[in-house]
N, C-alpha and C positions, 0 to 999 in steps of 0.2 A: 811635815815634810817640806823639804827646801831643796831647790836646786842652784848649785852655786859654780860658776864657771871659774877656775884656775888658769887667772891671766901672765902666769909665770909658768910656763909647763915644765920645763927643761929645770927650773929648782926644783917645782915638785916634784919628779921624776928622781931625782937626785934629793931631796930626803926619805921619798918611797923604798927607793931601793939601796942608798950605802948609810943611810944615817938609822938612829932610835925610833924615830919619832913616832912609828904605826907600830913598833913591836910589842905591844902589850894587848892586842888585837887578835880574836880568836877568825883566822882566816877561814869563812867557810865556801866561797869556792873563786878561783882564778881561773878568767881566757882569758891566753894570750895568742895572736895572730901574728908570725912574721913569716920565715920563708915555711912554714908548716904550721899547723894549729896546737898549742899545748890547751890542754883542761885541767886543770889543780880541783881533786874535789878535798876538802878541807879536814874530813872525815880522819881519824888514823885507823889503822889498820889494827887492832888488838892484837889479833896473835902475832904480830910485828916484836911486841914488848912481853916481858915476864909478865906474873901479877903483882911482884914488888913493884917493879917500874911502873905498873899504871898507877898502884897505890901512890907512890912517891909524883905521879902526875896530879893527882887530887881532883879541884875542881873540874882540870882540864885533860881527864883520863883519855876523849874520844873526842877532842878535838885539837887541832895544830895550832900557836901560835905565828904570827906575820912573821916574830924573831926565829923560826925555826925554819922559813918557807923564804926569806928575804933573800939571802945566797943564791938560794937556787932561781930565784924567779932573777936576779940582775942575770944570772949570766946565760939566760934564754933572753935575753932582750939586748945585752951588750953586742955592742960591735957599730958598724957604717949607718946602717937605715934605721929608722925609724919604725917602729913596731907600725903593723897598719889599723889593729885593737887591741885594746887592754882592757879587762873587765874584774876587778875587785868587786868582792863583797866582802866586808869586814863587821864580826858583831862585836860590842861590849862584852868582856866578860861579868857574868854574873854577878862577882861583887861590887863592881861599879856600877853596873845595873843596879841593883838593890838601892846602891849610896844614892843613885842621881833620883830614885824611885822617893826615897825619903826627904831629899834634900827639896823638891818640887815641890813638895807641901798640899798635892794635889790627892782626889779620892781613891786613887788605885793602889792597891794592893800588889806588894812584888810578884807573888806566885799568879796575879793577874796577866803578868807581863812575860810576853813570849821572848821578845829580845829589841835590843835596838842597834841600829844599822848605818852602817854606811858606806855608798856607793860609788866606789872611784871607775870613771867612766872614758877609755880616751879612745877616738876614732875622728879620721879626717883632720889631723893635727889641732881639734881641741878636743880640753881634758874635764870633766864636769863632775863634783861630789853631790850624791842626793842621800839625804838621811831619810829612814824608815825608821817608822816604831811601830812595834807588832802586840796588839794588845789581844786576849783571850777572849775577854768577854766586853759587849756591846758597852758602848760610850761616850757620851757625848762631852767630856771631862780630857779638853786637847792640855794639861796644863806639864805633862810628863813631853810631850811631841814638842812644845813651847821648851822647854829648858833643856830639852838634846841638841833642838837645832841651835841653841845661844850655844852650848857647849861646844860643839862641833865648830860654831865659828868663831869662838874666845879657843881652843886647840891652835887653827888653824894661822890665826893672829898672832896666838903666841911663838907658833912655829917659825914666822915670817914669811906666810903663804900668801900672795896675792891674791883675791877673789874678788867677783863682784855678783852680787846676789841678782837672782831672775827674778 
């Protein structure tokens, strides 16, 4: 786990919310505080959808994608003031999970691995990402936690995110 301060808010605000960059991201739950509180739980609602439509959802039958929640969460946050909290949580989807699971070289097992995470955080006009990895069973084997947080901050680089690491 890492915690990394985003010394550019106002870009990263503005690739959060009009650019690609987090939509491939299974949204599981958003606060947002301005002149009211919204809660996004990330969950979909099944009987929302047919059982084609979840079919045709696949991996992602009961859960929203960023690229699905992104419209709507700009335009609870557009306008004059400044939101006064924002609270993303964002997981990996599963197959990337899986890839980055293999790609680590480390002892865990995918079905070991609950999810991994990341936590966009803004209050008090700073804005802060914390990765989480959620593992199932006991271990002392950081080597999967080790190559999310590189990923997370090779993303973020490549995005053109200013950060500086706690």
């Amino acid at each position: 786990m890492i915690s990394l301060t985003i010394t550019e808010v106002k870009s990263f605000m503005a690739k959060l919310l009009t650019q690609t960059t987090f939509d491939y991201f299974i949204l599981k739950e958003m606060e947002l505080s301005t002149f009211i509180s919204f809660t996004i739980n990330g969950q979909l609602n099944d009987s929302f959808y047919t059982k084609e439509e979840l079919e045709e959802r696949g991996e992602n039958a009961h859960n929203s994608l960023w690229s699905e929640v992104r419209s709507i969460a700009y335009s609870m946050i557009k306008g004059n003031k400044t939101p006064l909290s924002l609270k993303i949580v964002f997981q990996l989807p599963r197959p990337l999970c899986e890839e980055l699971v293999q790609q680590s070289g480390g002892r865990l097992k995918s079905e070991e691995v609950g999810g991994l995470y990341l936590n966009v955080r803004f209050d008090k006009s700073e804005l802060h990402i914390i990765t989480g990895t959620a593992i199932k069973t006991f271990t002392l084997d950081k080597t999967l936690e080790h190559e999310w947080d590189l990923q997370v901050k090779m993303l973020l680089k490549e995005q053109g995110i200013a950060f500086e690491e706690e």
